[in-house]
C-alpha positions, 0 to 999 in steps of 0.5 A: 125152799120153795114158798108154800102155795095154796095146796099146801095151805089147804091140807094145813087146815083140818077137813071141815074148815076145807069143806068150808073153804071148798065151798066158798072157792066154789062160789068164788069162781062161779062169780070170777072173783079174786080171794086171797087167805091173808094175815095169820094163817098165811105166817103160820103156813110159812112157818109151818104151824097149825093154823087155826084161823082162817082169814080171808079177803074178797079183793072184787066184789062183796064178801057179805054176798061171797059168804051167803053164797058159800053157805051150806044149809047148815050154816050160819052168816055173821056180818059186822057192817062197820068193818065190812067183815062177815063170819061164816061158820058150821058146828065145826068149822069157821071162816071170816072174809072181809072186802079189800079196805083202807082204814084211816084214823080220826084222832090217836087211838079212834076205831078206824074209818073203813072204806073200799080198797086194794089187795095192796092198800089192804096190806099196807094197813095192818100191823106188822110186816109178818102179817101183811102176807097174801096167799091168792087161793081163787083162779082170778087171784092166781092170775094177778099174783103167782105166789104169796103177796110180800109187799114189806119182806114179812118173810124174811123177818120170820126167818129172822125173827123179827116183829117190826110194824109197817111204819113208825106211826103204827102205835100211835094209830092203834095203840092196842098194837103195842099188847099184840106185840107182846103177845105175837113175839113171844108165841113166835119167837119173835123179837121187837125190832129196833125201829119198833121199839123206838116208835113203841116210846115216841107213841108212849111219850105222846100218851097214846093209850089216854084215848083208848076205852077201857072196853078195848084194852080188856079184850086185848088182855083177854087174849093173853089168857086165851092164847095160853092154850097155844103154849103162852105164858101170861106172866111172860107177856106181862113181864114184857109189857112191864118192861118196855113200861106200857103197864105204867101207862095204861094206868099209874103204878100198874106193874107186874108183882113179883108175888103174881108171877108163878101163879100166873105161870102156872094159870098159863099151864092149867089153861093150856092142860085143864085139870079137870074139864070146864064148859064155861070158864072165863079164864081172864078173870082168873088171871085178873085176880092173880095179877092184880091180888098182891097190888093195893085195894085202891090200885085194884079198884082203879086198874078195874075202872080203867079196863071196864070191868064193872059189877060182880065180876069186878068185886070178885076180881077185887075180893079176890086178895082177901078171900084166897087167904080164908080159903086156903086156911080152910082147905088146909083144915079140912079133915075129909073130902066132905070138909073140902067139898064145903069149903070149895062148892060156894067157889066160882069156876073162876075163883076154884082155877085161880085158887088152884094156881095159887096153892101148893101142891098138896092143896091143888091135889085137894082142889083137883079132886073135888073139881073132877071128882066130888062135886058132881057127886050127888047125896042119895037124899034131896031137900023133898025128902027131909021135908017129910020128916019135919024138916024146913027153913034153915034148918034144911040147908044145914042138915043136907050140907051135913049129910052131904060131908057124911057121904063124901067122908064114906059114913053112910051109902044109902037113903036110909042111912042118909035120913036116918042120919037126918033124924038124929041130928033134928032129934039133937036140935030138938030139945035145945029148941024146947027149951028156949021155948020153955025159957020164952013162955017164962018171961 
């Protein structure tokens, strides 16, 4: 089979990511420089998979300077200095270039130093043979290599469904290589070679996660849960973690609960086939709190501290265990779509996708439809209206809930019904107020 070449890679992406790209060639050859897709988009071309993301490497010359050159009107230019790597997006469509480079490393799990290099030194430095693959697109590039750049058989290990790092320190330079691992093997179907495997317990003996921040670990983490909208399954990459026993060493007695795992299973397909539609989810925490419910409080606390999730996220994360149980009952007595909206609405987008995994099937019925249905209704009365019959305070909030349960059960339809409704029960509260009153002037 003939190699892909760069008009395949081209009509892989979709029209506004090769307008970009268009316009990026355009100033590449203006200027004589030699760029080059590189890493993942070149495997998921071999492989003949949707490509996602475009990664980009400007062997001559500055990619920040590529990049402004490139822009269109409309777009918008994101350097990161450290790494001298630069974004360039429209609304639609988005590309990272970054300069050929070098990396080397301080101490065992330090940032990298960058500095200036070649295409060749470029590849040597990433982390498995099936990334370090270049694809020349511009015509100085075309001129130094004629087809894709395979310096360490990364194809061959593609069609032999291996996942094998470049050399037996790669975990002990970046230990976060080891969570990519997990992630990249399954989503390929790929399998950790044995050299791999055997550097991966050299790396773990010499306690090289000890030195990696928190900050760092959850971001990769992250990833697990994001890449479950590309069909991963976060409770199988756990459970390979577990196995090859870097749970334990991110933190002691760190593990994947047997309790934690159709939950998970079942997070991992919500996230690729939302239920319901969701602007702003942070599906990481979701998957946190499943994960870590069945483990102990102090193990809960711990594993939170070491992955830098501080603050109210990390009490949600923490609480979770506890609260499921008290919501679930809740929703399990609930009489009506208004009792279930009142035990669901005080929920976080978070907390209502990890209550959703965790429940059976009837009770994810019930959160579905108030996801996608009754919570964006609204009752035909507000709090302005009730404060013209008298009503404020606490007492405000009590009635506009049990309106709002009238309305969703189908009891009343209308702002008439709804405040006469509000009436009634402020006339029911009013005596028992009397005579309390009554009961106070006597003492």
């Amino acid at each position: 089979m003939k190699p892909p070449g760069s008009n395949e890679f081209r009509k892989a992406l979709k029209p506004d990511t090769a307008a970009l790209l268009d316009s990026v060639l355009d100033a590449a050859e203006a200027r004589g420089l030699r760029v080059y897709a590189v890493g993942g988009p070149v495997r998921d071309l071999v492989l003949g998979r949707e490509i996602n993301d475009v990664d980009l490497l400007v062997e001559t010359g500055d990619a920040v300077a590529l990049a402004t050159w490139a822009a269109p009107p409309d777009a918008r230019v994101t350097p990161h200095d450290r790494f001298g790597t630069v974004q360039l997006e429209t609304g639609s469509a988005s590309i990272d270039l970054a300069g050929a480079r070098r990396e080397t490393y301080a101490h065992v799990g330090a940032l990298p130093r960058v500095e200036p290099g070649s295409l060749e030194e470029d590849l040597a430095r990433r982390d498995f043979t099936i990334n370090a693959l270049a694809l020349p697109l511009s015509s100085q590039a075309k001129r130094e290599h004629s087809g894709i750049v395979d310096l360490a058989d990364g194809i061959a290990d593609l069609v032999d469904g291996h996942l094998r790092i470049l050399h037996p320190r790669s975990f002990h330079d970046d230990p976060t290589r080891v969570l990519r691992a997990a992630r990249l093997g399954p989503r390929l179907g790929l399998t950790l070679t044995r050299g791999s495997r055997s550097a991966l317990r050299d790396a773990l003996r010499d306690g090289v996660f000890g030195r990696v921040s928190g900050d760092r670990l959850r971001r990769e983490l992250e990833k697990i849960f994001e890449d479950a909208q590309r069909g991963l399954d976060p409770a199988g990459v756990l459970r390979l973690l577990s196995n090859w026993h870097v749970l334990g060493a991110l933190e002691p007695g760190l593990d994947l609960p047997r309790e934690a795992v159709v939950p998970l299973r079942r997070l991992g397909r919500a996230i690729a086939s939302p239920p319901w539609r969701s602007d702003r989810w942070r599906n990481w925490i979701s998957g946190l709190s499943l994960w870590l419910a069945p483990a102990s409080p102090a193990l809960r606390r711990r594993t939170l501290q070491r992955f830098s999730v501080r603050g109210e996220v990390a009490r949600a994360i923490g609480g979770f265990s506890k609260a499921s149980g008290g919501w679930l009952n809740a929703l399990l007595r609930a009489r009506g779509r208004g009792a279930i909206d009142a035990a669901l609405a005080p929920l976080s987008e978070e907390e209502l996708y990890a209550l959703y995994s965790l429940a059976v099937p009837k009770l994810r019925r019930r959160i579905a439809r108030f996801a996608v249905e009754d919570r964006i209704r609204r009752a035909p009365v507000r709090g302005e209206d009730l404060l013209e019959i008298g009503l404020e305070g606490p007492a405000l909030g009590r009635v506009l809930n049990r309106v709002r349960i009238a309305y969703l059960d189908g009891a009343l339809k209308s702002r008439e019904e709804a405040i006469a409704l509000a009436r009634e029960i402020a006339q029911r509260k009013a005596p028992a107020k009397g005579k309390a009153a009554a009961r106070a002037d006597r003492r």
